[in-house]
C-alpha positions as CSV (number, residue, x, y, z in Angstrom):
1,X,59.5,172.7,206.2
2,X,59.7,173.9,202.6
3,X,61.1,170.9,201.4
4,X,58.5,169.3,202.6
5,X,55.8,171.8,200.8
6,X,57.6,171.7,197.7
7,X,57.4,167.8,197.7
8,X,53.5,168.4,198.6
9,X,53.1,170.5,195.9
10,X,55.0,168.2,193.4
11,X,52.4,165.7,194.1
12,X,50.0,167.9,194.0
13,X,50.8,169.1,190.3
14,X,51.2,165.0,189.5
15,X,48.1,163.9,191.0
16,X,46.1,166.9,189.3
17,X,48.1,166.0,185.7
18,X,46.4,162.4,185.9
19,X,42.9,163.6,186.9
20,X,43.4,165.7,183.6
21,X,44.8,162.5,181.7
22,X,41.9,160.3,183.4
23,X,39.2,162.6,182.0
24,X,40.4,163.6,178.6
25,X,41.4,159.9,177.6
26,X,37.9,158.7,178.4
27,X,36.4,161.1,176.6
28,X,38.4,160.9,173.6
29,X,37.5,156.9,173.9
30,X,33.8,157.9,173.6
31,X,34.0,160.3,171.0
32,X,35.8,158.4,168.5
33,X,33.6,155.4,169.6
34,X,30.6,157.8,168.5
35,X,32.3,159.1,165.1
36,X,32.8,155.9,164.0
37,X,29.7,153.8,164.9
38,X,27.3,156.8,163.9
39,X,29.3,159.6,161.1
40,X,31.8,156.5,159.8
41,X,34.4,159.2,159.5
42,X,37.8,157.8,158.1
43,X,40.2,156.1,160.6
44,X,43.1,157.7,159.4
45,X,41.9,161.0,158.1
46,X,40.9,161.3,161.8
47,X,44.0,160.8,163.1
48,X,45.4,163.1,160.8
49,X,42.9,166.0,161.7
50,X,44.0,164.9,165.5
51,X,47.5,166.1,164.9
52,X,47.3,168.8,162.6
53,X,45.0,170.3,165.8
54,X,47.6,169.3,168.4
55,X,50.6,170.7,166.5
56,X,47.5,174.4,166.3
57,X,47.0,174.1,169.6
58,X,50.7,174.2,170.5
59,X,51.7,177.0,167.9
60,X,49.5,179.0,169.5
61,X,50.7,178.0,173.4
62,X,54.3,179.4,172.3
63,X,52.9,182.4,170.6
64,X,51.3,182.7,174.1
65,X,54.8,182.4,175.5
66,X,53.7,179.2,177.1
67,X,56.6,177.6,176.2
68,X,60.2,178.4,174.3
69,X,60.6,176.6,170.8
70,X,63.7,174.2,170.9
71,X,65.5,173.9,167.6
72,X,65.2,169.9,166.9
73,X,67.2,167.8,164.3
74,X,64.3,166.3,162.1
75,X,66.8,162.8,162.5
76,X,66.6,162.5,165.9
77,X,63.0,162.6,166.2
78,X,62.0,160.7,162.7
79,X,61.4,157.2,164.3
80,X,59.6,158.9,167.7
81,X,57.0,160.9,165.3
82,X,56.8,157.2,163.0
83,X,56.2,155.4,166.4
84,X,53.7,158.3,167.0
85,X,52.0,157.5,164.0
86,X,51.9,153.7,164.6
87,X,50.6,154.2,168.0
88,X,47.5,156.3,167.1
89,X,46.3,154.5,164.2
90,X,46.2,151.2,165.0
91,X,45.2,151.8,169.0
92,X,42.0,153.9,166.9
93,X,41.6,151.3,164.1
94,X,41.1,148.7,167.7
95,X,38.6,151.2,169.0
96,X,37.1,150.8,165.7
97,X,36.9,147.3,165.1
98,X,36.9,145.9,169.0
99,X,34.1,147.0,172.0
100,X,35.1,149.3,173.9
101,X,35.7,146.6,176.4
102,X,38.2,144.8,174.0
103,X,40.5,147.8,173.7
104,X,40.5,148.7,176.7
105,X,42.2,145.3,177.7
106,X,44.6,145.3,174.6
107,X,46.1,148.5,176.2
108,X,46.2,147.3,179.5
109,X,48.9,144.7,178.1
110,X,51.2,147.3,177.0
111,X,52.5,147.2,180.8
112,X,54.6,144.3,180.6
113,X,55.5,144.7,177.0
114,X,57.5,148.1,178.8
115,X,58.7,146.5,181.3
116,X,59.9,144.1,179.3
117,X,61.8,146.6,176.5
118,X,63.5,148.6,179.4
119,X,64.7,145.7,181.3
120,X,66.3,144.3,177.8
121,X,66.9,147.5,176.0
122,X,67.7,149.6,178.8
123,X,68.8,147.8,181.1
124,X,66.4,148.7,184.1
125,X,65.8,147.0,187.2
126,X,62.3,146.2,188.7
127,X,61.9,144.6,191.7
128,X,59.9,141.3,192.2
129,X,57.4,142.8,194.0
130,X,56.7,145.4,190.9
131,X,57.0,142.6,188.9
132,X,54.4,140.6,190.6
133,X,52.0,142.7,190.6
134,X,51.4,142.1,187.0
135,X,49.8,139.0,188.0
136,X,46.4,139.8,189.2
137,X,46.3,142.5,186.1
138,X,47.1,139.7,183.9
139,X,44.5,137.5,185.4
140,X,42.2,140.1,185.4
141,X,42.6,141.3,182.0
142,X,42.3,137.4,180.8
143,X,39.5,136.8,182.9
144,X,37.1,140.1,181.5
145,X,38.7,138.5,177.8
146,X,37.3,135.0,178.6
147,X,34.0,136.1,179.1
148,X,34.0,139.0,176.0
149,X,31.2,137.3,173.9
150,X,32.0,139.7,171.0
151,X,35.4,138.2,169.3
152,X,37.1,140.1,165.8
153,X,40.3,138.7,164.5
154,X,41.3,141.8,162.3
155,X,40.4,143.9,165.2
156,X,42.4,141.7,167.3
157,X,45.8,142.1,165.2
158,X,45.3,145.8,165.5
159,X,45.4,145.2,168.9
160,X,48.3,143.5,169.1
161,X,50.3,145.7,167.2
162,X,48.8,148.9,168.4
163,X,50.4,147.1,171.9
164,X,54.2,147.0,170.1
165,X,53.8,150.3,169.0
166,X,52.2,152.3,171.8
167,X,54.8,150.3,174.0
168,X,57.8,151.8,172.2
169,X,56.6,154.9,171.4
170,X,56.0,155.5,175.2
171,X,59.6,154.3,176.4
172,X,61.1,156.5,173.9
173,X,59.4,159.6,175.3
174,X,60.5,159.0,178.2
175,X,64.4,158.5,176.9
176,X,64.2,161.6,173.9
177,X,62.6,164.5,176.7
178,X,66.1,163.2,178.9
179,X,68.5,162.8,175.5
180,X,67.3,166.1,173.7
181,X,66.9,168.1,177.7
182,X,63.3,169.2,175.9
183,X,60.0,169.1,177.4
184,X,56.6,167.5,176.8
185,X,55.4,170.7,174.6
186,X,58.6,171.8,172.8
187,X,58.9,167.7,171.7
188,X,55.5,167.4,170.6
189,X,55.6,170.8,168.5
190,X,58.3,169.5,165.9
191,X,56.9,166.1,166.1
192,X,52.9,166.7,165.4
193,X,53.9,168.5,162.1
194,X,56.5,166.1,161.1
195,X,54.2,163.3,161.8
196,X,50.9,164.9,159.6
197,X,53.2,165.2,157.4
198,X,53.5,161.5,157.4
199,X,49.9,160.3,157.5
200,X,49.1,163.6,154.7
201,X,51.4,161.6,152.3
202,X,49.6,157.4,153.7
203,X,46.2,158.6,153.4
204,X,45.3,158.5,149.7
205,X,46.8,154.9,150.0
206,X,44.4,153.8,152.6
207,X,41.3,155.9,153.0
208,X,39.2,158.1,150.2
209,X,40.2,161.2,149.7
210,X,37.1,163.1,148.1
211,X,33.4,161.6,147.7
212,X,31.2,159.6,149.7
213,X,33.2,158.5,153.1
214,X,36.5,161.2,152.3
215,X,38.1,163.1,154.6
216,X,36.8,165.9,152.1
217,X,33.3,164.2,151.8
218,X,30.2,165.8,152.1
219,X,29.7,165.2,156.0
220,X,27.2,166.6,158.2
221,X,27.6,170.2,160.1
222,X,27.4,167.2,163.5
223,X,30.3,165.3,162.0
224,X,32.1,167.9,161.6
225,X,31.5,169.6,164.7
226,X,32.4,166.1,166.5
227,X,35.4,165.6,164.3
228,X,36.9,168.9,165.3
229,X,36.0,168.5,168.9
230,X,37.8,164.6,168.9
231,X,40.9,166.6,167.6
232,X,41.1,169.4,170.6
233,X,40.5,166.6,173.0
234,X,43.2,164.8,171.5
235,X,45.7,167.8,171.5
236,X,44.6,167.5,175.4
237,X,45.6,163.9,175.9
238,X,49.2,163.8,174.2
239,X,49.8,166.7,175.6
240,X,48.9,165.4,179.1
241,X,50.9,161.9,177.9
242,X,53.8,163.1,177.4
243,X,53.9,165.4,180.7
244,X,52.7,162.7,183.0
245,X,56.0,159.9,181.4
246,X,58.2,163.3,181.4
247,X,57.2,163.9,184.9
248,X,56.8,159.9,186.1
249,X,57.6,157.1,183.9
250,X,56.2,155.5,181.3
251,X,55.5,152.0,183.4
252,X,53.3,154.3,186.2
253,X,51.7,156.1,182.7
254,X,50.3,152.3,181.7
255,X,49.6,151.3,185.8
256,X,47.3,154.4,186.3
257,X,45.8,153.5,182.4
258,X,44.9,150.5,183.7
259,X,42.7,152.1,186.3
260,X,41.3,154.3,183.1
261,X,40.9,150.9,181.7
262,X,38.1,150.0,184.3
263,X,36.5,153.0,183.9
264,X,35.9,153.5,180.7
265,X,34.7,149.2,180.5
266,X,31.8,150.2,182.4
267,X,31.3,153.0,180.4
268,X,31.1,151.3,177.1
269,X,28.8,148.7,178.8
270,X,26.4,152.3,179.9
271,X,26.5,154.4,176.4
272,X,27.0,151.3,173.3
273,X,25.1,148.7,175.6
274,X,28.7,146.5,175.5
275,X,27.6,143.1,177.5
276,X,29.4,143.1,181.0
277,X,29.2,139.8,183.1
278,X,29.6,138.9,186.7
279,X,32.8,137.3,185.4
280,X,33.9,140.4,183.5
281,X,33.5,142.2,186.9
282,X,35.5,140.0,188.8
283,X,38.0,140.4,186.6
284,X,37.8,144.3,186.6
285,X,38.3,144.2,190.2
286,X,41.1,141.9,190.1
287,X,42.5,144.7,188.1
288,X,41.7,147.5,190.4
289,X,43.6,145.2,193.2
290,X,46.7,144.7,191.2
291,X,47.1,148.8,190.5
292,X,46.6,149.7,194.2
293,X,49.2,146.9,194.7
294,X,51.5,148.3,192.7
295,X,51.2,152.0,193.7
296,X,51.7,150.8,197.6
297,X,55.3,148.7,196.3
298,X,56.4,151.8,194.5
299,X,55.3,154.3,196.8
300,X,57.6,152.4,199.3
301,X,60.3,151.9,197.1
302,X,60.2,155.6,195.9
303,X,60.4,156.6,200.3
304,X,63.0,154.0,200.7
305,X,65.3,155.8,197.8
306,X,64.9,159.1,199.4
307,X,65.6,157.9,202.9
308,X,69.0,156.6,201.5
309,X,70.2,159.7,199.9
310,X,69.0,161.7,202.9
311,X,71.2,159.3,205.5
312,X,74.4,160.1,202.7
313,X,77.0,161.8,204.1
């Protein structure tokens, strides 16, 4: 009996962690979408104000003994904060140049790109029914891409390599919480500063610093306001990322983002007027069809597992 209301409530806490994750990642989406088509705030200087708030936000959770501080060799976590980097950037500099539609659908690739690195870098097994399942959210996806009137080629390479990057940078989550035995907050604590520290040192490469369109330009008290508010939303959704691939792994992270995906498509089509077909619908529900598909295998494999090690002697 309490085993089974301990498994209850570890669903519980799982099921309430991607609620959280649902609702701060479409609202970031919107926000960003807002600063950029109506303030024109900096790509990367907003990035940079993201994690400067995120690594705040968590120096002030340990000071709250929310968490314990892990001492962290700055090597072993270099390439995760670069990947970190790479992952925010160019997924914002899609949202930037692509509808909201468009990105949404570029993410929803990053699926089989993991699948992919942990079968050949890591050796791990999926089953063919897992496996299959990526066909209706292919089909979907390519359908709702089809029928996208609005086509950008820059924005489109941003895609594509905010796919690479957001695909790696979630697998190796996953494998540096394990390798380093640290959680979501106390990895994300050395990282956020590490990678600021990163994009402090690319901005004046990229972006204007001072002056008309600067990160230190003379913006609005809204901009501001809506700048600073993008940033604690964002401290909300890696926070929530890495507990949800800590907790799950990062191929059910990208299954349930694909039902996020959906979402937020309609959305776009509501608040920036994004065109939305019958096609594009279709193809949204072909989707939808291929996640539920994919959380009946694995529920089923995950019971199956279980049953096993229970009937060991």
């Amino acid at each position: 009996m309490a085993s089974l209301v301990d498994r209850m409530r570890g669903h519980g806490r799982i099921a309430a962690g991607l609620l959280f994750n649902l609702l701060v990642s479409i609202c970031i989406v919107f926000l960003n979408k807002w600063i950029y088509v109506h303030h024109g705030f900096p790509n990367i200087s907003l990035t940079l104000v993201h994690f400067v708030v995120t690594w705040l936000g968590l120096y002030i959770c340990q000071k709250l003994d929310i968490f314990a501080p892990k001492s962290l060799p700055p090597s072993r976590i270099f390439l995760l904060a670069l990947s970190f980097c790479g992952f925010v950037v160019f997924t914002n500099l899609s949202l930037q140049n692509n509808t909201i539609g468009t990105y949404q659908l570029a993410k929803a690739m990053t699926t089989p790109v993991i699948i992919a690195i942990q079968t050949f870098c890591y050796q791990k097994t999926f089953s063919t029914r897992i496996q299959l399942t990526l066909i209706p959210i292919t089909l979907g996806v390519i359908l709702n891409s089809y029928y996208d009137v609005k086509f950008n080629f820059l924005g489109m390479v941003f895609a594509a390599l905010g796919v690479l990057v957001t695909s790696l940078y979630q697998v190796w989550v996953g494998a540096k919480q394990h390798e380093l035995q640290v959680n979501s907050m106390q990895l994300l604590y050395y990282q956020a500063p590490m990678s600021s520290a990163m994009l402090l040192v690319a901005v004046p490469f990229f972006e204007p610093v001072f002056g008309e369109g600067g990160i230190f330009g003379p913006w609005s008290v809204s901009a501001l306001l809506m700048v600073l508010l993008s940033g604690v939303i964002a401290f909300m959704v890696n926070l929530s990322i890495y507990w949800i691939i800590g907790n799950t792994s990062p191929v059910t992270y990208n299954m349930f983002g694909h039902f996020k995906f959906c979402i937020t498509l309609f959305g776009g089509y509501v608040l920036f007027k994004d065109p939305l077909s019958i096609n594009q619908a279709l193809g949204i529900l072909c989707t939808l069809f291929g996640i539920l598909t994919y959380t009946h295998f694995k529920l089923r494999e995950q019971e199956g597992s279980k049953s096993k090690l229970a009937q060991r002697p």
